[in-house]
PDB file of N, H, CA, C and O in Angstrom:
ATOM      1  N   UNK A   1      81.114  77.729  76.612  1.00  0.00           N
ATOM      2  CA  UNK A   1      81.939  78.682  75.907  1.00  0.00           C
ATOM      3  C   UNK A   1      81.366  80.080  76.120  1.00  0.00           C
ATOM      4  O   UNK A   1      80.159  80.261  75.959  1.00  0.00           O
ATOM      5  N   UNK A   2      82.172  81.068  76.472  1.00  0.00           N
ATOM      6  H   UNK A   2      83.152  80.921  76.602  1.00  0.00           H
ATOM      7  CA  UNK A   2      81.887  82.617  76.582  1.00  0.00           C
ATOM      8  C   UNK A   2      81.309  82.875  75.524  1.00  0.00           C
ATOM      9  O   UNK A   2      81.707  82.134  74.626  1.00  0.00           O
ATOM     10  N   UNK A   3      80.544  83.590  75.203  1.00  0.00           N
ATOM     11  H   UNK A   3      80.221  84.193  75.933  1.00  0.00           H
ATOM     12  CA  UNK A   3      80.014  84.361  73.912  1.00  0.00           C
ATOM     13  C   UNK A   3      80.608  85.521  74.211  1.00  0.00           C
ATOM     14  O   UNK A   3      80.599  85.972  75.356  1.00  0.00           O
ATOM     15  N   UNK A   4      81.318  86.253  72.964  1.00  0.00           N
ATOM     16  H   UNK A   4      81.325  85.886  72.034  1.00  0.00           H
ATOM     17  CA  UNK A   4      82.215  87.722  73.047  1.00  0.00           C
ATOM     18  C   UNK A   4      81.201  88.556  72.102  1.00  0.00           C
ATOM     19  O   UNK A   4      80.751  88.375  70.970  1.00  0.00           O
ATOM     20  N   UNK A   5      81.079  89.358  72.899  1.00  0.00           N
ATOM     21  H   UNK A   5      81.444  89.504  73.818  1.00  0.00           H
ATOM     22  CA  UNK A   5      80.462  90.576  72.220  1.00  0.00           C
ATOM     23  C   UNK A   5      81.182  92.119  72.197  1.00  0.00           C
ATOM     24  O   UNK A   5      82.210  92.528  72.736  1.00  0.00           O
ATOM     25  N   UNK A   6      80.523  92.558  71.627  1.00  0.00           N
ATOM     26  H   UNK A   6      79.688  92.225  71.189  1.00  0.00           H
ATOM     27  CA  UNK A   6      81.073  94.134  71.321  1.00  0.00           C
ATOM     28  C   UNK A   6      81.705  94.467  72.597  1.00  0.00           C
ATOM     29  O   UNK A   6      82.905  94.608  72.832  1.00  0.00           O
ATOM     30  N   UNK A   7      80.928  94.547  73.206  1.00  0.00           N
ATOM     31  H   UNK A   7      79.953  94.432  73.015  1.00  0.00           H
ATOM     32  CA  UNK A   7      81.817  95.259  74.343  1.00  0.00           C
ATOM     33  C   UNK A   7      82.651  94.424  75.010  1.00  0.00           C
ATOM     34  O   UNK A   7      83.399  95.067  75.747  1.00  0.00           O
ATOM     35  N   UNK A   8      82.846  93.142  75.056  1.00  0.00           N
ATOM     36  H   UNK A   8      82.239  92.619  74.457  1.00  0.00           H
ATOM     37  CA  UNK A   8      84.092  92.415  75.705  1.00  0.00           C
ATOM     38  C   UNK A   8      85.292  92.548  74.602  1.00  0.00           C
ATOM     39  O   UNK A   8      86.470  92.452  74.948  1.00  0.00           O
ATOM     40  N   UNK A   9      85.034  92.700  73.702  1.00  0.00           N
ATOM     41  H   UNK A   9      84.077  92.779  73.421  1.00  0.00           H
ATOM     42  CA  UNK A   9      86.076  93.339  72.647  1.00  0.00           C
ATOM     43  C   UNK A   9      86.691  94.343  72.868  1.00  0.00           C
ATOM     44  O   UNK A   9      87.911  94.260  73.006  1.00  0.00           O
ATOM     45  N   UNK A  10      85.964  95.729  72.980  1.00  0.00           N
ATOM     46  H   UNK A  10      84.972  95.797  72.868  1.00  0.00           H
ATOM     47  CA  UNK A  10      86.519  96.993  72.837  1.00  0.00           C
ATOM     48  C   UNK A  10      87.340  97.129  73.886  1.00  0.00           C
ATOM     49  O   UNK A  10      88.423  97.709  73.802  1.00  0.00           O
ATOM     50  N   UNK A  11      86.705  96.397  75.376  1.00  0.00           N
ATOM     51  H   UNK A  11      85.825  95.926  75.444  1.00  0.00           H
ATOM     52  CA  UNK A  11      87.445  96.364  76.603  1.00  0.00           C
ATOM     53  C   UNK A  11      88.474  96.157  76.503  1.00  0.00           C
ATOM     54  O   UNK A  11      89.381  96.884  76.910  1.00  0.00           O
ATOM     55  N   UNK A  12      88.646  94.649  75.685  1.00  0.00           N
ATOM     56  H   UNK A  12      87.909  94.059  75.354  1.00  0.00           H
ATOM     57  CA  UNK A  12      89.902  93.988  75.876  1.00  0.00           C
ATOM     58  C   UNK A  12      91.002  95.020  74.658  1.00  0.00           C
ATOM     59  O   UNK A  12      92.181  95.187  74.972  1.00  0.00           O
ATOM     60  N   UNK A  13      90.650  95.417  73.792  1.00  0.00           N
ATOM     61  H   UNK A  13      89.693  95.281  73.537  1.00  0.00           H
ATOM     62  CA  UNK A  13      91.391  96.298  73.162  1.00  0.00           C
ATOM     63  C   UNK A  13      91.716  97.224  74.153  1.00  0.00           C
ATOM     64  O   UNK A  13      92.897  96.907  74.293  1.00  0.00           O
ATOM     65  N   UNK A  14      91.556  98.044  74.864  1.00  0.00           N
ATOM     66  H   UNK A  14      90.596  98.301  74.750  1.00  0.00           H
ATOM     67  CA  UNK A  14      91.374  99.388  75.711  1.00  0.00           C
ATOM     68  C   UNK A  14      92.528  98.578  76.592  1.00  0.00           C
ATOM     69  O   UNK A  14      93.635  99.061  76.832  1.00  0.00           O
ATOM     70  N   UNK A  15      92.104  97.322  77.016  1.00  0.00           N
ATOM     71  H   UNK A  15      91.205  96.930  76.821  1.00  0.00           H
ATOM     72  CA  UNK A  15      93.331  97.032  78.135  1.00  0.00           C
ATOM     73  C   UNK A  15      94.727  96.442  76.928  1.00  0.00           C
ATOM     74  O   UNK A  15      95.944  96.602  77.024  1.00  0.00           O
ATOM     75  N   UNK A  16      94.351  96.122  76.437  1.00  0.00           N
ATOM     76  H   UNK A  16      93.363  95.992  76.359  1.00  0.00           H
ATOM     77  CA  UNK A  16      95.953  96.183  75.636  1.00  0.00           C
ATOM     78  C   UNK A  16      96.424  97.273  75.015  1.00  0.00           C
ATOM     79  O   UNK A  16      97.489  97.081  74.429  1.00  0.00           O
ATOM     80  N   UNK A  17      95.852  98.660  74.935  1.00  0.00           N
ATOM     81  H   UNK A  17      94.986  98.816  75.412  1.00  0.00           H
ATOM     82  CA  UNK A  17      96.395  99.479  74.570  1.00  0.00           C
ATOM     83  C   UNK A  17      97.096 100.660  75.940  1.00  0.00           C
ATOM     84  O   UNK A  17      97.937 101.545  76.090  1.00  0.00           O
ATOM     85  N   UNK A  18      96.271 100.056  76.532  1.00  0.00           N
ATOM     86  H   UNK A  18      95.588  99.336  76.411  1.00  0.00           H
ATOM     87  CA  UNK A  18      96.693 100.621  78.175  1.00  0.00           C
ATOM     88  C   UNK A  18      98.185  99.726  78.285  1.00  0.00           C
ATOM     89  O   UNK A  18      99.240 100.149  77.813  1.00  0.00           O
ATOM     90  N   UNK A  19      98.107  99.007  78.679  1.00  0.00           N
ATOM     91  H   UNK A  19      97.250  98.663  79.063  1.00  0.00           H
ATOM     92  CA  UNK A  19      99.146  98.151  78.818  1.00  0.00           C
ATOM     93  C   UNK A  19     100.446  98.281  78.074  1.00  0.00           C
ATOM     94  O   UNK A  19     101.577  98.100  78.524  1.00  0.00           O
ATOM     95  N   UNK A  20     100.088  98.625  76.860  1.00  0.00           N
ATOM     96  H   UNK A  20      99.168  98.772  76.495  1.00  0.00           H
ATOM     97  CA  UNK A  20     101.359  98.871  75.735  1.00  0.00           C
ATOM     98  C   UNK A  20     101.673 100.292  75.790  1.00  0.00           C
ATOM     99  O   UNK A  20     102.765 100.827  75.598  1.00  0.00           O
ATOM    100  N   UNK A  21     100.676 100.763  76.049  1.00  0.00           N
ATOM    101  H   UNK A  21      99.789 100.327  76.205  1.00  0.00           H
ATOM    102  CA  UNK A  21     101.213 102.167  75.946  1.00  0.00           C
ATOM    103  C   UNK A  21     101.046 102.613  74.190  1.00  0.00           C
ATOM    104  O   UNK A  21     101.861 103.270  73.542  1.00  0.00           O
ATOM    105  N   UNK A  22     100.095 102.190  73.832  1.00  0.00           N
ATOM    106  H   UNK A  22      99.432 101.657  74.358  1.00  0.00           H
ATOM    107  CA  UNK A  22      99.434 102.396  72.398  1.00  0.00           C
ATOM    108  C   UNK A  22      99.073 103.747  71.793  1.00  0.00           C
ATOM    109  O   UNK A  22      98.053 103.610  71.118  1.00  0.00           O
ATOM    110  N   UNK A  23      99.309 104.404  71.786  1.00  0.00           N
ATOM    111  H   UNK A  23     100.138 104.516  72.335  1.00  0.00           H
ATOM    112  CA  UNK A  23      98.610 105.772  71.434  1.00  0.00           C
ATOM    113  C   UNK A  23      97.299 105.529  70.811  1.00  0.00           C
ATOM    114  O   UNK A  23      97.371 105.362  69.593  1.00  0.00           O
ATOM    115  N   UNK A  24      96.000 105.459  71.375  1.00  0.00           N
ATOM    116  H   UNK A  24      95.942 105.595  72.364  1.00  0.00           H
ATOM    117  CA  UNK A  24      94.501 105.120  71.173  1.00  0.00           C
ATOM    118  C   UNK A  24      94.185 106.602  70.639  1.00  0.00           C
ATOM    119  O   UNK A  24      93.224 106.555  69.870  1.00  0.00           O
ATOM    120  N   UNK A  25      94.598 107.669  70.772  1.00  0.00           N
ATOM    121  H   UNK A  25      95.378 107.707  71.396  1.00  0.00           H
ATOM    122  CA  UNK A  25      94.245 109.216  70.608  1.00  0.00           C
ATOM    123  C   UNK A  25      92.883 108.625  69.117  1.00  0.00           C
ATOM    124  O   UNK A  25      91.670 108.638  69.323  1.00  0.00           O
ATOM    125  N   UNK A  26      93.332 108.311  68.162  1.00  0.00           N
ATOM    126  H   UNK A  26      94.318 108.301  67.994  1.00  0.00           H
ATOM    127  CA  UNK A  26      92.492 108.294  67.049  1.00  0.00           C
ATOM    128  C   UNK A  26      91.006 107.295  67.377  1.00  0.00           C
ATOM    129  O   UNK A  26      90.008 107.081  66.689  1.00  0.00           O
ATOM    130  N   UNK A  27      91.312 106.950  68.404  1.00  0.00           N
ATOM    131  H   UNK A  27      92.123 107.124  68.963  1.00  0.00           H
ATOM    132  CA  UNK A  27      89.970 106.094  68.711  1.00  0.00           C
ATOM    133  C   UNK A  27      89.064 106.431  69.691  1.00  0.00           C
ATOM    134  O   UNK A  27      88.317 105.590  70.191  1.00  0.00           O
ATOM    135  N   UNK A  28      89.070 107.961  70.108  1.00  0.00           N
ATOM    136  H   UNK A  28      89.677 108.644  69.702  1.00  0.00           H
ATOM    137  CA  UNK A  28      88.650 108.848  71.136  1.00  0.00           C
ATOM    138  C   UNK A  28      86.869 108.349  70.849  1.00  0.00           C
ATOM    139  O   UNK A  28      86.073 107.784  71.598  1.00  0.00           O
ATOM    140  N   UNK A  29      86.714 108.935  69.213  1.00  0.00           N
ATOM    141  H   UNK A  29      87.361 109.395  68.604  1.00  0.00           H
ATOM    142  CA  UNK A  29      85.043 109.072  69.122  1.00  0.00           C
ATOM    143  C   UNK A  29      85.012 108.371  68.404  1.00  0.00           C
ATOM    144  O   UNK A  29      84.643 108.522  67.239  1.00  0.00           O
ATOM    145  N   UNK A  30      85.406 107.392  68.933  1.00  0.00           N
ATOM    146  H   UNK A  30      85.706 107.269  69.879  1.00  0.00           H
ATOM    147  CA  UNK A  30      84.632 105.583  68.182  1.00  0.00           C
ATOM    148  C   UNK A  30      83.470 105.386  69.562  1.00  0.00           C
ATOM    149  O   UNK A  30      83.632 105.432  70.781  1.00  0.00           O
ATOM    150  N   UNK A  31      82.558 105.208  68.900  1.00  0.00           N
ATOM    151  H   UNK A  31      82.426 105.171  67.909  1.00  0.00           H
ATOM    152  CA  UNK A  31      81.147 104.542  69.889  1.00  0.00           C
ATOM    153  C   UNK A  31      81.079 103.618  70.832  1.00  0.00           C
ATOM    154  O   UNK A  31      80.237 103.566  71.728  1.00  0.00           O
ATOM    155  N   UNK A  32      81.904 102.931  70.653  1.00  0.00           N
ATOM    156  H   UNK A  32      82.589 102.974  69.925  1.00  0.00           H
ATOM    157  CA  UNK A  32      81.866 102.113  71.777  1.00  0.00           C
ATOM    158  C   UNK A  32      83.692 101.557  72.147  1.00  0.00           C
ATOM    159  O   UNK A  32      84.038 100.500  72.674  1.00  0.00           O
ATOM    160  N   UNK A  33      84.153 102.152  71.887  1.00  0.00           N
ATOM    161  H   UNK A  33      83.872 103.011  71.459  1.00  0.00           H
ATOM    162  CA  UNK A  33      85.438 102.289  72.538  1.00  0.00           C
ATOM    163  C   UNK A  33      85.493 103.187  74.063  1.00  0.00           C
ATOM    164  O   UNK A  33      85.181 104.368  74.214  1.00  0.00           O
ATOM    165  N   UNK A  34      85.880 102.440  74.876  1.00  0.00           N
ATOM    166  H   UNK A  34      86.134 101.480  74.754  1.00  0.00           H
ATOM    167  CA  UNK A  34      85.846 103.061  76.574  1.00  0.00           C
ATOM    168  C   UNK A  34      86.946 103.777  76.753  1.00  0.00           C
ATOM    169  O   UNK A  34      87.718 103.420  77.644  1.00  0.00           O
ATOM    170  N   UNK A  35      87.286 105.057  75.866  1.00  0.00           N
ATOM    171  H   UNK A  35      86.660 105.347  75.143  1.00  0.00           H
ATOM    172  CA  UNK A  35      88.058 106.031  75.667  1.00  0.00           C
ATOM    173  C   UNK A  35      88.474 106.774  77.138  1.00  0.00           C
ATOM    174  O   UNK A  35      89.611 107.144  77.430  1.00  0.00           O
ATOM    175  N   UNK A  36      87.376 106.887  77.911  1.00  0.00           N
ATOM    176  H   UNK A  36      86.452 106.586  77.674  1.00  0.00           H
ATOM    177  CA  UNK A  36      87.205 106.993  79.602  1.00  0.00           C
ATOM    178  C   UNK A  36      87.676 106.717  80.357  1.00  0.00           C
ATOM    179  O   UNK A  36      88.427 107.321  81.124  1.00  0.00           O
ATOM    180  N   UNK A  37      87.148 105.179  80.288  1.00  0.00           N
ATOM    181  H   UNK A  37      86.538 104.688  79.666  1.00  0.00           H
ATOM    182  CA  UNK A  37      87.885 104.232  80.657  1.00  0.00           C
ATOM    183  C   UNK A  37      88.941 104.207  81.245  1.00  0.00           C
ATOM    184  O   UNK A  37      89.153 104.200  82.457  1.00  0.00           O
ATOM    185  N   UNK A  38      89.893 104.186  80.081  1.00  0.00           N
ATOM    186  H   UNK A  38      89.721 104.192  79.096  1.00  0.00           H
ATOM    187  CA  UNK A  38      90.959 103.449  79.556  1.00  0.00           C
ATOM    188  C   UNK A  38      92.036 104.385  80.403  1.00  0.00           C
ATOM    189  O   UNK A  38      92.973 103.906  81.042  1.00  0.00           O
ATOM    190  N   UNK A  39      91.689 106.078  80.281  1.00  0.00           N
ATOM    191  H   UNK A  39      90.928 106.467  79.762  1.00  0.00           H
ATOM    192  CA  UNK A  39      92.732 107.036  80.495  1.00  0.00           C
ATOM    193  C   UNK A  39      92.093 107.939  81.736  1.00  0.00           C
ATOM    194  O   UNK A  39      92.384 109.094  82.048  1.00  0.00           O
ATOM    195  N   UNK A  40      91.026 106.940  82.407  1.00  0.00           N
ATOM    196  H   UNK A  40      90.790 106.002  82.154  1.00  0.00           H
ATOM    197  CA  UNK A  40      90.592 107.757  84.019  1.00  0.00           C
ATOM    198  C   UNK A  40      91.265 108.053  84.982  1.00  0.00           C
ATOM    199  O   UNK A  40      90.979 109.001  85.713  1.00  0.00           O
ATOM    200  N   UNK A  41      92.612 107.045  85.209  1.00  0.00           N
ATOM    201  H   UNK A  41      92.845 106.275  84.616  1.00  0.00           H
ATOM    202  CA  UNK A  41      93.603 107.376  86.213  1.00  0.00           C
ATOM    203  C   UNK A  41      95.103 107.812  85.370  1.00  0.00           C
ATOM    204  O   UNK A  41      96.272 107.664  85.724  1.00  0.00           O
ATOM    205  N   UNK A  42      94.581 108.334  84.266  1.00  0.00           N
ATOM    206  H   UNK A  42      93.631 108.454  83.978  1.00  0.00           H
ATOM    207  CA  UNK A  42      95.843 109.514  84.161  1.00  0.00           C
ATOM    208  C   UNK A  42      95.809 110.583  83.993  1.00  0.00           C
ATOM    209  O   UNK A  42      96.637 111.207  83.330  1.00  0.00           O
ATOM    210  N   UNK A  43      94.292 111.311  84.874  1.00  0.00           N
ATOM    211  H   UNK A  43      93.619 110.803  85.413  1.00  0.00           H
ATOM    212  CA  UNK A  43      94.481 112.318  85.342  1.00  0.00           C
ATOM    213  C   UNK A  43      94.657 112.917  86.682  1.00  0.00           C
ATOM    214  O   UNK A  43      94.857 114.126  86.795  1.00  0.00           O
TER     215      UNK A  43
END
């Protein structure tokens, strides 16, 4: 069994909010949210 940790979490949040088209804006300066990430190729 995978063990999920923090960061396989935030990822997988980041890709479902990518995906949906989520407005993440309020989760910019959360610590370990890949805010970067998430919005690198929409610039």
């Amino acid at each position: 069994m995978k063990k999920i940790t923090r960061t396989t979490c935030v990822i997988d949040i980041g890709t479902i909010a990518k995906i949906l088209g989520i407005d993440d804006s309020k989760l910019k300066d959360v610590p370990y949210y890949p805010y970067d990430l998430v919005h690198y190729a929409d610039n």
